[in-house]
Structures are given as structure tokens and as C-alpha cells.
C-alpha positions as CSV (number, residue, x, y, z in Angstrom):
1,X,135.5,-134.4,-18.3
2,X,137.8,-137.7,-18.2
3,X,140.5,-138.6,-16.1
4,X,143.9,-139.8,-18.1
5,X,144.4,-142.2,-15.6
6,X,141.2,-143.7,-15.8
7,X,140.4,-144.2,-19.4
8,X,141.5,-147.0,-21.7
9,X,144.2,-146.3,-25.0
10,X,142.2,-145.9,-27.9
11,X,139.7,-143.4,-25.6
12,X,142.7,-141.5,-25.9
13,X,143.1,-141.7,-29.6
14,X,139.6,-141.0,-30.2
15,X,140.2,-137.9,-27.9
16,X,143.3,-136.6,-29.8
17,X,141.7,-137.2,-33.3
18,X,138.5,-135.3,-32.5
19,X,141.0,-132.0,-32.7
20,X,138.8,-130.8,-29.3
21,X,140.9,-132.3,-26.6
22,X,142.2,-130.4,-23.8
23,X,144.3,-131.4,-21.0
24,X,144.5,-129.9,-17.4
25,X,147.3,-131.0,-15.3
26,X,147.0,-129.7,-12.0
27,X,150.1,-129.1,-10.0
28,X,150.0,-129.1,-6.4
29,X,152.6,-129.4,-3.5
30,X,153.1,-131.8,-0.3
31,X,153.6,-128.6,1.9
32,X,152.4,-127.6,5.6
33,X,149.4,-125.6,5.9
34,X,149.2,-124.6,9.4
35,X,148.1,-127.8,12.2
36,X,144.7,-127.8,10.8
37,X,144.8,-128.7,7.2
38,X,146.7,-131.3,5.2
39,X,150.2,-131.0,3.4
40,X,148.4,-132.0,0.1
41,X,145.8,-129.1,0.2
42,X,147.7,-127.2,-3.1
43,X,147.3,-130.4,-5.0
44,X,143.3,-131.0,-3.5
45,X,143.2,-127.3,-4.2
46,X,144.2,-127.6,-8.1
47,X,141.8,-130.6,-8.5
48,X,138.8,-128.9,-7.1
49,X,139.7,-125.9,-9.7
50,X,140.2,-128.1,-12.6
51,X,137.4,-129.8,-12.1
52,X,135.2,-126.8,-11.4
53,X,136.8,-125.2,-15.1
54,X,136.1,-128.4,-17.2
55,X,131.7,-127.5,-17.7
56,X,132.6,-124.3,-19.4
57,X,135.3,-125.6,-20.9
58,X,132.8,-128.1,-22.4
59,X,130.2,-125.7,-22.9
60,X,132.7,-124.4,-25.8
61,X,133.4,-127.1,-27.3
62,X,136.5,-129.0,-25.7
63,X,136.8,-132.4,-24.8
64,X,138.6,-131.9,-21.0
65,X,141.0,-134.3,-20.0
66,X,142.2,-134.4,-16.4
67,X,145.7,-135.6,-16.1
68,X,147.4,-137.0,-12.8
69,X,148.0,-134.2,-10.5
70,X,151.7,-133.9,-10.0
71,X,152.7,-132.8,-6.3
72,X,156.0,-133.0,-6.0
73,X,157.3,-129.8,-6.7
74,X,159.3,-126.7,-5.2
75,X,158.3,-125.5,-1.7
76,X,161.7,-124.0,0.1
77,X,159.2,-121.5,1.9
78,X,158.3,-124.2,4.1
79,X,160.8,-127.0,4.2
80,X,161.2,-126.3,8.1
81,X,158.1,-127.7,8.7
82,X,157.9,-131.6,8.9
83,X,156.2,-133.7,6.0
84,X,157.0,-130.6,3.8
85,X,158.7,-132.4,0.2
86,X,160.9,-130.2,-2.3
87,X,162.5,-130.8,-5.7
88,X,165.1,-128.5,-7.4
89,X,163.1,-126.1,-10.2
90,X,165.2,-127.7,-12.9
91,X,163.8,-130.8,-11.8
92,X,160.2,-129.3,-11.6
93,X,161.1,-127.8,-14.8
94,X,162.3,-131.6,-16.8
95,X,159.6,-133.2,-15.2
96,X,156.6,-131.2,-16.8
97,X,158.5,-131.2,-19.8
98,X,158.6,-134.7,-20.7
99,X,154.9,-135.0,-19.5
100,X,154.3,-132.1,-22.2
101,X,156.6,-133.6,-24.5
102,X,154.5,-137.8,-23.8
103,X,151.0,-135.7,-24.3
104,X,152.0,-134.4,-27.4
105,X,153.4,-137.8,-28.8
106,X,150.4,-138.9,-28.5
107,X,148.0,-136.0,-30.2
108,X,147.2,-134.4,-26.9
109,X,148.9,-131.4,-27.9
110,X,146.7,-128.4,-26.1
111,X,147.7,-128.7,-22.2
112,X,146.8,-126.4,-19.3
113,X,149.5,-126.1,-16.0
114,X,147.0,-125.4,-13.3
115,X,148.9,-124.7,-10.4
116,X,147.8,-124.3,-7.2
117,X,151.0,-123.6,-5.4
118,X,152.6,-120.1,-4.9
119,X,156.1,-120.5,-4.8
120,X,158.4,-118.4,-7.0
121,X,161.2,-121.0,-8.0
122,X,158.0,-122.8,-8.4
123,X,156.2,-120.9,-11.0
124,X,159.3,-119.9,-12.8
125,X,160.3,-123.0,-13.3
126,X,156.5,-124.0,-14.7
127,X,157.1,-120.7,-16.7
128,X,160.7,-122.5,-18.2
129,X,159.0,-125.7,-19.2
130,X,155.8,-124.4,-21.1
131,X,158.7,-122.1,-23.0
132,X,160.8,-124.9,-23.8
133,X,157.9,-126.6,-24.9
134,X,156.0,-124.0,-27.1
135,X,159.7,-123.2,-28.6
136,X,159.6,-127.0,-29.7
137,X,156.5,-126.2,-31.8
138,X,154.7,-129.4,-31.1
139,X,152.5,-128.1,-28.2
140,X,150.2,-125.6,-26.7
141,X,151.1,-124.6,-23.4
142,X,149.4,-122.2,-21.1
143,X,149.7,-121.7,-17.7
144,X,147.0,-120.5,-15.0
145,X,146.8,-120.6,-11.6
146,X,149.1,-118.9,-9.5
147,X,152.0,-117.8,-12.1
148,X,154.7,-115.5,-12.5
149,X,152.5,-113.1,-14.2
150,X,150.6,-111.3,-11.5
151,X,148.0,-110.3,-13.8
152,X,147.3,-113.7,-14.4
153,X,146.9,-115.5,-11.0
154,X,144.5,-112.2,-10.4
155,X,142.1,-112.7,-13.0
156,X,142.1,-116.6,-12.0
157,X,142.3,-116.3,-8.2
158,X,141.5,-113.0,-7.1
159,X,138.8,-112.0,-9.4
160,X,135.2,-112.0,-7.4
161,X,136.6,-113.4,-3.9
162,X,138.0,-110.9,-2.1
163,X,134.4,-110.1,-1.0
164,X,133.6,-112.9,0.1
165,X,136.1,-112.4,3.2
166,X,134.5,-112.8,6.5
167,X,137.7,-111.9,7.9
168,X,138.6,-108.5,9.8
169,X,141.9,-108.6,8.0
170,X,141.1,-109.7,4.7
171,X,144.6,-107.7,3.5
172,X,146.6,-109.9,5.4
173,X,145.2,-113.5,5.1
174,X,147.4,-115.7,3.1
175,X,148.7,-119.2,3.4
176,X,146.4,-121.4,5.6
177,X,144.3,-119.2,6.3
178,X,140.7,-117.6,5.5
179,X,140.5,-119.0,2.0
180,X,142.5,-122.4,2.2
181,X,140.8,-123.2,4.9
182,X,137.4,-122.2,3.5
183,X,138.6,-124.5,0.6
184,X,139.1,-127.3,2.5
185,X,136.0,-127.1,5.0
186,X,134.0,-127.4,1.4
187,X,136.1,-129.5,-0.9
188,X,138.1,-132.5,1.8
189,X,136.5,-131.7,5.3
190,X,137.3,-135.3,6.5
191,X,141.0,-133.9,6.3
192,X,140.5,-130.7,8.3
193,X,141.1,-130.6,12.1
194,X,138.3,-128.9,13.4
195,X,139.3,-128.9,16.6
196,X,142.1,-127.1,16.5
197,X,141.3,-124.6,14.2
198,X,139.1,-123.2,17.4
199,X,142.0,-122.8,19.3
200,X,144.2,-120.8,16.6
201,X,144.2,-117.3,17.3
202,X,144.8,-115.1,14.2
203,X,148.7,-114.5,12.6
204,X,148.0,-110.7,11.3
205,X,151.5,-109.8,12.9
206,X,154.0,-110.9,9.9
207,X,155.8,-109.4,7.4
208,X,153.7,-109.2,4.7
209,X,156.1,-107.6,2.1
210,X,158.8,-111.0,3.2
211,X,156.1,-113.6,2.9
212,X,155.0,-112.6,-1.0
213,X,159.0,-111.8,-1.5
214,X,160.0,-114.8,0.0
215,X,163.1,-113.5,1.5
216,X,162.3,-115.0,4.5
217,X,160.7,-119.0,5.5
218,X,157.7,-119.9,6.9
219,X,158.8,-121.1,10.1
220,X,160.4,-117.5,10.6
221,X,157.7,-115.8,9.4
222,X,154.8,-117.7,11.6
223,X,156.6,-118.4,15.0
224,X,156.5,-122.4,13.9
225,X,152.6,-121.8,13.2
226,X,152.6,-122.3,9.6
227,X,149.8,-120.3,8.6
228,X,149.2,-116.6,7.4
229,X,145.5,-114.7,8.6
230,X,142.6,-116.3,10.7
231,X,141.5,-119.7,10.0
232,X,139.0,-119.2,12.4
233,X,137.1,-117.0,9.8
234,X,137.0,-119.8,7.2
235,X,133.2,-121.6,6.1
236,X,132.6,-124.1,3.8
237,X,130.2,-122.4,2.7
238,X,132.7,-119.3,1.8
239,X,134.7,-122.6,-0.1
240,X,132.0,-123.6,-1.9
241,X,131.5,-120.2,-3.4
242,X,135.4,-119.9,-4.2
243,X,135.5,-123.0,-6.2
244,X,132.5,-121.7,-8.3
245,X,134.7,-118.6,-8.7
246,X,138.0,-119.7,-9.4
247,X,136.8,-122.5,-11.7
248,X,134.9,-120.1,-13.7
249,X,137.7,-118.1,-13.4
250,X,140.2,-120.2,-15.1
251,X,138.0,-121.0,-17.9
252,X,137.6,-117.6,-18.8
253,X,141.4,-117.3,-18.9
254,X,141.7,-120.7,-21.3
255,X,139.0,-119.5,-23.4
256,X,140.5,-115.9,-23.7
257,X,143.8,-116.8,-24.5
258,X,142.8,-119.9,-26.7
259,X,138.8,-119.3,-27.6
260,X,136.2,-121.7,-28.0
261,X,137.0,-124.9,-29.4
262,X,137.2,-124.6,-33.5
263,X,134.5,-127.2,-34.0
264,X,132.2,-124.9,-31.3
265,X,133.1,-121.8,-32.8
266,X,132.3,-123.2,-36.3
């Protein structure tokens, strides 16, 4: 795997002209996530997946390209909260478009949206851009992650974690709890409060059916808490296992959609 950011021009020509390039562009959020863990954690979050994905990615013959995480990006759920930062979706949606539209110009035409924020507006407005852009025909687009298609952000988030839960509620952890937290105690633990995650009692008593509608805010939702479950029940060693997971995961949902690269697949 190479980073965009970190690689020289003609790297990248070499990379478009070898037909087996692939870029992931993780999405993120600056968002709250509870007193114990940082706003950034969707963005760290969409790293840690991306760069879990890119070995079996490799393994089938792509060349895997890391692009700058974007995290600025929709979060209305939360914009109570201090720190939290929000565009408009059809901002979202330009945005990744002309970053779609600059990989393409330059031969890096096969590009993964790996999102790691679940937001509605938010993934519908992803959704919008990879349509304009496939409709332009000078681009593959495909998004993973959490997306609008439930299906999807199952087989790439859900799939061979749930069990995993040390939780006595593992139906009603959600945002900062069990499984970001378990993310960050493995992936950035310099950035997680420990302290005060010993002093958070669980938040079981919300309305679940609100929080994945969104009809109502975080703030609402949490009592000015910000987070969803029990952090308490969090490990890094549960995170360590999820990234495996999810990175795995996702590449099996590039690979299915797309296959192996044509050069590995003869």
C-alpha cells in the first residue's frame, strides 16, 4: 500500500499505467464520541479499516493507494456537542466529486469511499457523488463502509463481530460505545481518556428506533453524554480483533463487486 500524499508524480503515473491501481479514500467526521474518545475517531476509524483491507487487496493483484482521509463531512446528529464540524450534503457531495473527477484525470480511475461515519445525509450524499460519477463514465466508484444500503455496511461492519461483545447489552451499544471504544483502546490509545471511561455508567435507556432514524439529536438522545451502550465493556484487545474483521471484511466486498485485479486473475 502507498499513501497519495506521500509519494512523488511519476509514482503515480507508474501506478495508473500498471492498469492495477486502486484507491481508498477514507471518509471520516470531526464529531463527539462521548468524553472519552476523540472527535476524529470516524476518520482514525476509516484509516485503521483501509489499511487493514489493502494485504488482501494486494494478495489479488491491486496496487492500493491510500488517499487523504477527508473529515469534514455531515454530522447534524451531533452538532450540539462542542468541536462537532458539519457541511451541507451537497457540499459533501461536490467535494468527493471533484476528488473522483482529479483521480480520474490522472488514470486513477478505480476508487473506493470507505466511510466510517453513519450519518444519513451523510451517506446519501456519498451515494449522489459515486452516481454522478459512474454516470460520467470515466470512473469506478464503489462505496463500503457504512452506506445507505444496509446490506452493505452489514457484510463490511457487522459480519463476524457481534460475538465478540463483552457487553450485557450488545443490542443496544452504538455510538461511543463497546466497539468504538474497543477501536480506539487498539488503534490510537494515546487519544483515549481512560480515566473517565471508569466513571461512565452504561446509556442502555435511549431510543433506539430515534438514534438509527435520526429523528432526534444526540444531545437529546444521551442526556448531553454523547455516547450510545457501555464503554466500560470495551478492550483493545476486542479492537484489535475488529480491525482484522472489518478489514477483511471490506476486501471481500471490493473483490466481490469488482474481483481480482485482471493481471492476478490472468
Amino acid at each position: 500500500m502507498q499513501r497519495l500524499a506521500e509519494i512523488p508524480f511519476p509514482e503515480v503515473s507508474r501506478l495508473a499505467g500498471s492498469g492495477r491501481s486502486l484507491v481508498i479514500l477514507p471518509v471520516g467526521v470531526v464529531e463527539e464520541h462521548g468524553a472519552h474518545l476523540p472527535l476524529g475517531l470516524d476518520s482514525f476509524a476509516a484509516e485503521a479499516y483501509a489499511e487493514a483491507a489493502a494485504p488482501h487487496l494486494e494478495a489479488k493483484g491491486y496496487a492500493v493507494v491510500l488517499a487523504p482521509t477527508i473529515s469534514y463531512e455531515v454530522a447534524r446528529a451531533a452538532i450540539d456537542f462542542p468541536g462537532t464540524l458539519s457541511l451541507e450534503p451537497e457540499t459533501l457531495k461536490s467535494l468527493m466529486v471533484d476528488i473522483g473527477r482529479s483521480l480520474a484525470r490522472h488514470g486513477l480511475n478505480r476508487l473506493v469511499i470507505l466511510n466510517g461515519h453513519r450519518d444519513l445525509s451523510h451517506m446519501k450524499a456519498l451515494d449522489d457523488a459515486r452516481e454522478t460519477l459512474v454516470n460520467e463514465g470515466t470512473t469506478q466508484v464503489l462505496c463500503v463502509g457504512f452506506t445507505s444500503d444496509r446490506a452493505v455496511t452489514a457484510a463490511c461492519y457487522r459480519e463476524g463481530v457481534q460475538e465478540l461483545s463483552r457487553s450485557v447489552r450488545p443490542d443496544r451499544e452504538g455510538h461511543g460505545g463497546e466497539w468504538e471504544t474497543s477501536l480506539a483502546l487498539h488503534s490510537f490509545p494515546e487519544l483515549v481518556n481512560r480515566q473517565i471511561i471508569e466513571r461512565l455508567e452504561p446509556n442502555f435507556d435511549y431510543d433506539v428506533d430515534a438514534f438509527r432514524d435520526e429523528t432526534k439529536d444526540y444531545w437529546s438522545l444521551t442526556a448531553g453524554r454523547g455516547y450510545f451502550g457501555s464503554p466500560q465493556s470495551g478492550s483493545a484487545e476486542t479492537g484489535q480483533k475488529i480491525v482484522a474483521i472489518r478489514g477483511r471484511n471490506i476486501a471481500v466486498v471490493i473483490l466481490n463487486a469488482w474481483g481480482p485485479s485482471k493481471e492476478e486473475g490472468g
